[in-house]
C-alpha positions as CSV (number, residue, x, y, z in Angstrom):
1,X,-3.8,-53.6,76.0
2,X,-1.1,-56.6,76.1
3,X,2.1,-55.8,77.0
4,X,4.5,-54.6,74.3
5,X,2.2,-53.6,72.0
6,X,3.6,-51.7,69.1
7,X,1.8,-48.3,68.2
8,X,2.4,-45.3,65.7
9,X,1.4,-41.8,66.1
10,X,1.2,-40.1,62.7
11,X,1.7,-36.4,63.9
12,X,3.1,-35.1,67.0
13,X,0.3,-31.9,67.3
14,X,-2.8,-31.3,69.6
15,X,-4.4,-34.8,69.1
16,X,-1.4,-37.0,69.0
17,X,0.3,-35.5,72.3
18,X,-2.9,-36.6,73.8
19,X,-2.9,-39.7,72.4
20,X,0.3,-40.7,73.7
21,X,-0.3,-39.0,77.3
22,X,-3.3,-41.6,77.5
23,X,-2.0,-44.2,75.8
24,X,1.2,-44.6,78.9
25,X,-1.9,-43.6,81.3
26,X,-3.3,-47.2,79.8
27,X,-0.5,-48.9,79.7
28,X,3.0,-47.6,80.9
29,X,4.8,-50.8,78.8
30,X,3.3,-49.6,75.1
31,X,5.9,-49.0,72.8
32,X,5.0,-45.5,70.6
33,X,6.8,-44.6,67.6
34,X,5.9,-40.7,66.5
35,X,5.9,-39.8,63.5
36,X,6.2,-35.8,62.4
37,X,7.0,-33.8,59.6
38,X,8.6,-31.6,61.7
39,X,10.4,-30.6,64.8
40,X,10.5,-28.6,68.2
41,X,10.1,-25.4,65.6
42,X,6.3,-25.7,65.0
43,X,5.6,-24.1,61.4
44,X,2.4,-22.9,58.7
45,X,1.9,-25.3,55.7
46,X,3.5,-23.1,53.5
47,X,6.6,-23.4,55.9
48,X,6.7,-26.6,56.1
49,X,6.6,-27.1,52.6
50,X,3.1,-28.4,51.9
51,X,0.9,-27.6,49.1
52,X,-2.9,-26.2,49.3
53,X,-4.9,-24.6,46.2
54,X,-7.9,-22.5,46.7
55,X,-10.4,-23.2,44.1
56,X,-13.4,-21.0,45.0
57,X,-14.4,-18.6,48.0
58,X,-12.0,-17.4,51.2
59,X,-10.6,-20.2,53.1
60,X,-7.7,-19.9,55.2
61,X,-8.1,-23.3,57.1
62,X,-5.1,-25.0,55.4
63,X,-2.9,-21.8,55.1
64,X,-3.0,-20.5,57.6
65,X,-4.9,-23.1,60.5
66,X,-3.0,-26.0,60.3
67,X,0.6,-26.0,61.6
68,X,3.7,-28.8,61.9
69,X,5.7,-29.7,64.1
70,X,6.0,-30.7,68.0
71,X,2.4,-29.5,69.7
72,X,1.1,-28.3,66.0
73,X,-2.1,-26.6,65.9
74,X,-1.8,-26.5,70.2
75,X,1.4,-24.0,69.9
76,X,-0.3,-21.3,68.3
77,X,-3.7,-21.9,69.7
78,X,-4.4,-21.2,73.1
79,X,-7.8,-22.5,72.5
80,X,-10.9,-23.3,74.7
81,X,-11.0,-26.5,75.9
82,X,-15.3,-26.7,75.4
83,X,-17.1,-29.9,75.6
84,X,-21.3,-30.7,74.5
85,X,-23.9,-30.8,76.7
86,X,-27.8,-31.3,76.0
87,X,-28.1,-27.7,74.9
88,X,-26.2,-28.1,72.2
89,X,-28.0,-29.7,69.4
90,X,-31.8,-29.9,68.9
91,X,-31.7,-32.7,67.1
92,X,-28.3,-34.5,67.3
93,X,-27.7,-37.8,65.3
94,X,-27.0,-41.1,67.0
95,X,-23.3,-40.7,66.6
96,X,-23.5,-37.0,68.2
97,X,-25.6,-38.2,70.9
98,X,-22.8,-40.9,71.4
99,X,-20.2,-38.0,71.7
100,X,-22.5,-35.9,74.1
101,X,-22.9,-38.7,76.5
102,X,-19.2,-39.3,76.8
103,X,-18.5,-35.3,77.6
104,X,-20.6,-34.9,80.1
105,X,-19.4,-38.4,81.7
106,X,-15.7,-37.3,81.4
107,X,-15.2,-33.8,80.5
108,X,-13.8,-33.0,84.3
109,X,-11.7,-36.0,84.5
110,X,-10.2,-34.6,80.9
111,X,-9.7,-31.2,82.1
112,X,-8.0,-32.3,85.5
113,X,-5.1,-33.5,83.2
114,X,-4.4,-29.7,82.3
115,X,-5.2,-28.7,86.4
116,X,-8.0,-26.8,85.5
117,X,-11.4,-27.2,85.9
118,X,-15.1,-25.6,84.8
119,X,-18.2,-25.9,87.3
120,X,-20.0,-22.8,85.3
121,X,-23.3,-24.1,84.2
122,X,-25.2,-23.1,81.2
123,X,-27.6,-21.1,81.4
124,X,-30.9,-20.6,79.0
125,X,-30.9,-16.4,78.9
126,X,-33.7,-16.3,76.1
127,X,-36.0,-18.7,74.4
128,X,-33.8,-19.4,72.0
129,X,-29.9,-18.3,73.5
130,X,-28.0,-19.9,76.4
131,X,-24.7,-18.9,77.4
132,X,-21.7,-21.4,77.4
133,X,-18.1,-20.6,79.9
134,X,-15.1,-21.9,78.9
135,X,-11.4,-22.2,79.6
136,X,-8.8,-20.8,77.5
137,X,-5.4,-22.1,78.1
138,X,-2.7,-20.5,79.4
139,X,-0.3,-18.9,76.8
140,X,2.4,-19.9,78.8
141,X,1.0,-23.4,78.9
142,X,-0.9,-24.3,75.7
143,X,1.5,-26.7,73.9
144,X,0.1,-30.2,74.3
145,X,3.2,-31.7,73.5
146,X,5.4,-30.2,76.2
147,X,2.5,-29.9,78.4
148,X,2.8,-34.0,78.3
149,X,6.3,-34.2,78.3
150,X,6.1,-36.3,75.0
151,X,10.0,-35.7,74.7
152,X,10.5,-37.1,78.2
153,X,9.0,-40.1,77.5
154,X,11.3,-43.1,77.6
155,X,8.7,-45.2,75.9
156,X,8.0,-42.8,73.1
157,X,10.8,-42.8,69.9
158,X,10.2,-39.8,67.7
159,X,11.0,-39.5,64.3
160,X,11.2,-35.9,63.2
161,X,11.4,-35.0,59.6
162,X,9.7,-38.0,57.9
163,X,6.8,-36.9,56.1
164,X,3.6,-39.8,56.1
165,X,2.9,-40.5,52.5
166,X,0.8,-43.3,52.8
167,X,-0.9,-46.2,54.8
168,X,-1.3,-49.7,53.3
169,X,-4.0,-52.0,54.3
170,X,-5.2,-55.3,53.6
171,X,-9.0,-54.3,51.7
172,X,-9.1,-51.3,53.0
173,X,-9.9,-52.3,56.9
174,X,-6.9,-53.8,58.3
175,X,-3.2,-51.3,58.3
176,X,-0.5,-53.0,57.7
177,X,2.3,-50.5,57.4
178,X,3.1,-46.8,57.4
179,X,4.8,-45.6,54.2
180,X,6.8,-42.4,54.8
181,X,10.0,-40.5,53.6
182,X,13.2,-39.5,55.9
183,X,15.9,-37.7,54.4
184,X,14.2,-38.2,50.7
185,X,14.3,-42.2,51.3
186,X,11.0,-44.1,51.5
187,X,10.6,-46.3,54.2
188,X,7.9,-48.7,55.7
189,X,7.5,-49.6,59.3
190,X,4.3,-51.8,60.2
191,X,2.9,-51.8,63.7
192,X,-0.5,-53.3,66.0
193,X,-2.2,-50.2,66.0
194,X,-1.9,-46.6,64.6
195,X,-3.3,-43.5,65.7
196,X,-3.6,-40.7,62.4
197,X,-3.7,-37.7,64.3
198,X,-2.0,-35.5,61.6
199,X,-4.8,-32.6,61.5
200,X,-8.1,-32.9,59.4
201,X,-6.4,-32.3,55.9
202,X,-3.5,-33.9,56.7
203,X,-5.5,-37.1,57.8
204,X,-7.6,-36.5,54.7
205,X,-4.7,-36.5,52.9
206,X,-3.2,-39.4,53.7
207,X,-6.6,-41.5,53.8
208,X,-7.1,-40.3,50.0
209,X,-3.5,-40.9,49.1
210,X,-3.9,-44.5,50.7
211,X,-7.5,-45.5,49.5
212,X,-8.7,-45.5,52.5
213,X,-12.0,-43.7,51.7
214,X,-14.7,-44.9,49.4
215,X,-14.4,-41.6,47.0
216,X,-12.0,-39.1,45.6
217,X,-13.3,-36.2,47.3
218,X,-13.3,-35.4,51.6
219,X,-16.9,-32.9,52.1
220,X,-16.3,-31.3,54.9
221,X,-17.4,-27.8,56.4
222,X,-16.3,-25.2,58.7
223,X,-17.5,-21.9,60.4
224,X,-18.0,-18.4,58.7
225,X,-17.8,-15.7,60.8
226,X,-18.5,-11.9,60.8
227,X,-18.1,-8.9,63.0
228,X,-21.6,-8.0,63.4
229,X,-22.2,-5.5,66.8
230,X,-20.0,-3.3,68.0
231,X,-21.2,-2.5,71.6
232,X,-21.0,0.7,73.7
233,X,-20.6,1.0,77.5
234,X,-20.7,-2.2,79.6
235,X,-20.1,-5.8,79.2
236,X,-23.4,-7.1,80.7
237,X,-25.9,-8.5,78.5
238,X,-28.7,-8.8,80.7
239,X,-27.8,-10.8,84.0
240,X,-24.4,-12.3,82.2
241,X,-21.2,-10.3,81.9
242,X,-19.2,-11.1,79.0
243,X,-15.8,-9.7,79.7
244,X,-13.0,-12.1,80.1
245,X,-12.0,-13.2,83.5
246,X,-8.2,-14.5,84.5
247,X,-7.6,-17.6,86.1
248,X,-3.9,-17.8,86.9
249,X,-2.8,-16.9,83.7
250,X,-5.7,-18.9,81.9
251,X,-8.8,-17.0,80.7
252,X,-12.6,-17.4,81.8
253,X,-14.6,-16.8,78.4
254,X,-18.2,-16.6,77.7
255,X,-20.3,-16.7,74.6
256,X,-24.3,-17.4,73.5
257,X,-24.9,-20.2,71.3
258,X,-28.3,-21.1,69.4
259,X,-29.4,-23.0,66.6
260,X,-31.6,-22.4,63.1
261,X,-32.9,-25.3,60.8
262,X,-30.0,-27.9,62.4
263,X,-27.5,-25.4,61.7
264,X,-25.7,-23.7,65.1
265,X,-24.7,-20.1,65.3
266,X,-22.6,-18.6,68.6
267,X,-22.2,-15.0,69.6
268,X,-19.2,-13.8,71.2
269,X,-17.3,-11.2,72.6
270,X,-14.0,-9.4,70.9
271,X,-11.9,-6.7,72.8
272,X,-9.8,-4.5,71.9
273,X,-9.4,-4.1,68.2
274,X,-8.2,-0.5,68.1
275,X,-5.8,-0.8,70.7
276,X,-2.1,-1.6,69.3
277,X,-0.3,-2.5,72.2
278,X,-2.8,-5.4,73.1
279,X,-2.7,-6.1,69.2
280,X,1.4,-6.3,69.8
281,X,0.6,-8.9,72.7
282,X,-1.7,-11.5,70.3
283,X,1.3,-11.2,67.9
284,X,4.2,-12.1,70.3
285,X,1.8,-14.8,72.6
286,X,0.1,-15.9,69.7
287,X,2.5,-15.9,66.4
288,X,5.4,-15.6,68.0
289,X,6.2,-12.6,66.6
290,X,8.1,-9.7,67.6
291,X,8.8,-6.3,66.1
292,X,10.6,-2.9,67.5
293,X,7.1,-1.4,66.6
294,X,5.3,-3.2,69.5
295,X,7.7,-1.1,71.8
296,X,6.7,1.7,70.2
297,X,2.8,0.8,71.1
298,X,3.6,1.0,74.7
299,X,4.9,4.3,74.6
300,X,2.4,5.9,72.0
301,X,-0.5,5.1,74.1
302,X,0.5,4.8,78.0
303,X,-2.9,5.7,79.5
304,X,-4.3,2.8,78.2
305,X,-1.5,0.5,78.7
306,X,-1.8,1.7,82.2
307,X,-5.3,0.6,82.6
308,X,-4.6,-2.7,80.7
309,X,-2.0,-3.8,83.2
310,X,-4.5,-2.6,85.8
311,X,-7.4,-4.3,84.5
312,X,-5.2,-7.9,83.9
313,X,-3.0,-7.5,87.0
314,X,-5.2,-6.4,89.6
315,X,-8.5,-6.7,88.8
316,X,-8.1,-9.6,87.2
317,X,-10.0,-9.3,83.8
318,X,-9.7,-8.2,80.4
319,X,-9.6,-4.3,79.6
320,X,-12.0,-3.2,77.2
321,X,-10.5,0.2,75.5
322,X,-13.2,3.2,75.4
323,X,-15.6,1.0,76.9
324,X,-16.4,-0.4,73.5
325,X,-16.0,-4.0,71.9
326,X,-17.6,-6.2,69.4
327,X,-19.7,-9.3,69.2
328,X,-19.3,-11.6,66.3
329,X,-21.3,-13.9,65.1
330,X,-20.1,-17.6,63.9
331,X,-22.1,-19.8,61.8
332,X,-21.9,-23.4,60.8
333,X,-21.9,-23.0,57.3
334,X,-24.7,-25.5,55.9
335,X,-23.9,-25.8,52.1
336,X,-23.1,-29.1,50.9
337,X,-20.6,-29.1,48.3
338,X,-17.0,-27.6,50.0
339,X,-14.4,-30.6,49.7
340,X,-11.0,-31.3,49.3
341,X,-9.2,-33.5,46.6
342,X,-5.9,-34.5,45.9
343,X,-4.3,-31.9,43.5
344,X,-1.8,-32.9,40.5
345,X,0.8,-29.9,42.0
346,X,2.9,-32.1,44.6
347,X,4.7,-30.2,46.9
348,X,8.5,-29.8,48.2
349,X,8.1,-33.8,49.2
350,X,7.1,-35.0,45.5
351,X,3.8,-36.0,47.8
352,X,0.5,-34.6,45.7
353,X,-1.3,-31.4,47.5
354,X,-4.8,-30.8,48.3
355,X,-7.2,-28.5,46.3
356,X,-9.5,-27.0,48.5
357,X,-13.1,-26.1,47.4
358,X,-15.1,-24.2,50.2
359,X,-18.2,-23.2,49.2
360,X,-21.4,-20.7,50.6
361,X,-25.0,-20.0,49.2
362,X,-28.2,-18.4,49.7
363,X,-29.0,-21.1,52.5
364,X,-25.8,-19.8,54.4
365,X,-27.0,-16.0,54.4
366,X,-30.4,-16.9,55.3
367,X,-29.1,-18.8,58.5
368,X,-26.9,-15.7,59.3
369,X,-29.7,-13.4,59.1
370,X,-31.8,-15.5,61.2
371,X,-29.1,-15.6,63.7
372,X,-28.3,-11.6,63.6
373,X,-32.2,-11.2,64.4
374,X,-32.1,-13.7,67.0
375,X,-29.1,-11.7,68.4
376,X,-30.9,-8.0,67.9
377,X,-33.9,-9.2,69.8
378,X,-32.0,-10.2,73.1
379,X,-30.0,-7.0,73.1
380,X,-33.3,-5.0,72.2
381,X,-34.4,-7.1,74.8
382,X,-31.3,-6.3,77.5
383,X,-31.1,-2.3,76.7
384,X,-27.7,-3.1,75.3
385,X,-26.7,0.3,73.5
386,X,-25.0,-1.3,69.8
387,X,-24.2,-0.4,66.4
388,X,-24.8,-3.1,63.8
389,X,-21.6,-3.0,61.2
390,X,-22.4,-6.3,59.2
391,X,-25.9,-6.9,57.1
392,X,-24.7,-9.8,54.9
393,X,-22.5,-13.2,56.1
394,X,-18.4,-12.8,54.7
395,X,-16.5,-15.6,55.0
396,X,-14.1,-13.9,57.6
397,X,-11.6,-16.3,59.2
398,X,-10.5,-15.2,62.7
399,X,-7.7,-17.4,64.9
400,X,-9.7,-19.6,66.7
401,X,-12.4,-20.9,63.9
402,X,-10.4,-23.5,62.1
403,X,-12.8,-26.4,62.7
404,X,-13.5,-28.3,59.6
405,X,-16.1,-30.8,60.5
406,X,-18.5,-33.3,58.3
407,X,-15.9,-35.3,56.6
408,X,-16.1,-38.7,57.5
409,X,-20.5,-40.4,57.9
410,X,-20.1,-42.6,60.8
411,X,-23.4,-43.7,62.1
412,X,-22.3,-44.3,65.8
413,X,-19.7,-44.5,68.2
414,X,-19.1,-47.7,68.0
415,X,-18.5,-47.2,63.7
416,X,-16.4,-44.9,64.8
417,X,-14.5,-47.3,67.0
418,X,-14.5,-50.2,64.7
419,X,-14.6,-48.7,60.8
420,X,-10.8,-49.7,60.1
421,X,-10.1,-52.9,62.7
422,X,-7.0,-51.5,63.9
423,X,-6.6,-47.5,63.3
424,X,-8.3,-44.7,64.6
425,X,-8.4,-41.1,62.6
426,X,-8.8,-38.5,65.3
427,X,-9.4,-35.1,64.3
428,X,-12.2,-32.8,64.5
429,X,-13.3,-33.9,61.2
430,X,-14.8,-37.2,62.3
431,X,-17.4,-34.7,64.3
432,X,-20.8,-34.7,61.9
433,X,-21.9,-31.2,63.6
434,X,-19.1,-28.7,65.3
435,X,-22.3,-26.8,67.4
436,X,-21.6,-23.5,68.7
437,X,-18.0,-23.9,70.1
438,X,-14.2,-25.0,69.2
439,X,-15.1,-28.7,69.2
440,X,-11.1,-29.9,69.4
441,X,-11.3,-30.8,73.5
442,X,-14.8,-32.1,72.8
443,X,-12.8,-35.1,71.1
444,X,-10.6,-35.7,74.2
445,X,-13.1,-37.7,76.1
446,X,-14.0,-39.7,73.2
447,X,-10.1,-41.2,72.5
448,X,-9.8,-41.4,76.5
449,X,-13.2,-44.1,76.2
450,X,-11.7,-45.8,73.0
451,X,-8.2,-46.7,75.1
452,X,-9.7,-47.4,78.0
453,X,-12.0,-49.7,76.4
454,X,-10.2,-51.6,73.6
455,X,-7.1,-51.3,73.7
């Protein structure tokens, strides 16, 4: 990267904290300009003032997935931070294999920058299920953007409260400005390189709004999950115990993952459900909500706060009320036709919404039931005493499965690198498959290689 060069940021959440953190890595003398619609006060879409219609089906990815402001999604999320290996994709494409190669290469060097680290190998526990660990982050320490001191950084001017409305570019391949509003004024600043990191419908948005994509519509798709198996007595599925383990204040997780007709599934562990008080604790870590109620909860049920503070404090792993708890089952949901468009509603910024169209079929509740069978004959196969609760596939959203994937066709890393000469889009959209985990860290090692190597 020469000296001086000029870049912009378009959104200061999960991927564009990274970014920047990288970017100085690189090159301490790069000049960053952030853009965000927000501020330190990270809000929903509906907070913020952005517009999202539902047009068919039960999709909460844009209402109530995507958030604004300084660490975005990364506030609320407390996510795993999972990478691909080999296992996970019988038949990945060249541009998969492309992303594969570069997390095993760097995954440990990526997850050094948040001081932790995962040397649990997979392991094959049927013919057809192996079992994936990962590393939740810390509540206390899950923001990207404070984690990277993004504020701190002398190099980095932010500019909070300017809504992106629109990239120009010379036939569609080079940028030459960013069009956005501050204080209801449009403005245009223009820059070497720019990094749109403004979440997948965001990004989508402002590729459609710029005509930066060769149709009107963004296919994408996204996980449907369902509570299928609640479980009764211990946590060990055959030689692999699922419960969570703590790690500081950081949480070991566990989960099977397997694959039907190219389309991935995972299986993994909830606790907990019935118990308020640990409800109460998702709500204030989580949501950052509080209510005199989740007082209450301590009081209404103190043998089983007891043993949750036990369990956490001294044993060091999650509690598991009445020795019962629930697996779920996630699918990647293989039908075709779910996209998003730019609606004619325009929301508090006179800038045009999305309509979102997620869709499910027959195909969908075939590859759940193959999956729940898969499921039933390890546990048959374990002695695991279980209930089953679900027999079709809802499309149940739960916190962590806001993934959309599928939305952009690149054929290869080195597309991915090169499809606009100086931009890259980085969200987990760009990902053609999202496998059996929360693909957003898989996409860490990938912008570390593109900075390292071209710019």
């Amino acid at each position: 990267m020469k000296e001086k060069m000029n870049i912009a940021v378009l959104g200061a959440g999960t991927y564009g904290s990274y970014v920047i953190n990288s970017l100085l890595k690189k090159n301490p003398e790069a000049n960053i300009t952030l853009f965000d619609v927000g501020d330190k006060s990270v809000k929903s879409e509906k907070e913020t003032g952005f517009y999202s219609s539902l047009k068919k089906a039960m999709y909460k990815g844009l209402t109530d997935g995507r958030y604004f402001g300084f660490g975005g999604a990364s506030d609320k999320w407390g996510g795993q931070l999972l990478t691909y290996s080999t296992n996970d994709f019988k038949h990945p494409n060249k541009f998969m294999q492309d992303i594969i190669k570069l997390d095993m290469k760097d995954k440990d060097e990526m997850l050094a920058k948040f001081k932790i680290e995962n040397k649990y190998p997979e392991k094959q526990v049927s013919d057809e299920l192996f079992t994936k660990t990962g590393v939740w982050l810390s509540a206390l320490h899950r923001n990207f953007f404070h984690w990277f001191k993004i504020n701190k950084r002398k190099q980095v001017t932010i500019l909070s409260h300017c809504r992106v409305i629109r990239l120009e570019s010379d036939n569609g391949k080079d940028i030459t400005a960013v069009v956005y509003k501050e204080n209801g004024i449009e403005k245009s600043q223009s820059f070497d390189y720019y990094f749109l990191t403004a979440g997948a419908f965001e990004s989508a948005r402002i590729l459609l709004s710029s005509g930066l994509t060769s149709k009107d519509k963004v296919y994408f798709s996204d996980h449907l999950s369902q509570k299928v198996f609640k479980i009764k007595g211990s946590t060990i599925i055959g030689d692999e115990d699922f419960v969570f383990r703590m790690r500081g204040t950081s949480l070991i997780t566990k989960r099977m993952i397997g694959e039907v007709n190219d389309c991935s599934f995972y299986i993994h562990p909830v606790f907990n459900l019935q118990f308020p008080f640990f409800e109460s604790i998702k709500e204030v870590l989580f949501k950052h909500h509080f209510k005199m109620k989740y007082v209450w909860n301590i009081f209404r049920d103190i043998p089983n706060v007891i043993g949750f503070a036990w369990a956490v404090l001294v044993l060091r792993r999650m509690y598991v009320m009445h020795n019962e708890w629930y697996l779920y089952i996630d699918i990647e949901n293989p039908t075709k036709d779910s996209y998003v468009c730019l609606s004619k509603e325009v929301d508090k910024f006179g800038v045009n919404g999305l309509d979102v169209y997620y869709n499910t079929d027959e195909e969908a509740i075939d590859i759940y039931d193959q999956a729940k069978q898969i499921a039933i004959k390890h546990l048959d196969a374990c002695h695991v005493d279980y209930e089953v609760l679900a027999e079709q596939i809802n499309v149940q959203t739960c916190e962590d499965i806001y993934h959309p994937y599928g939305m952009f066709d690149f054929k290869s890393i080195n597309d991915y690198y090169t499809r606009w000469s100086n931009m890259l889009v980085v969200t987990t959209g760009v990902l053609p498959r999202s496998g059996g985990i929360n693909p957003t860290a898989s996409m860490l090692p990938v912008v570390d290689e593109f900075i390292d190597m071209k710019l």
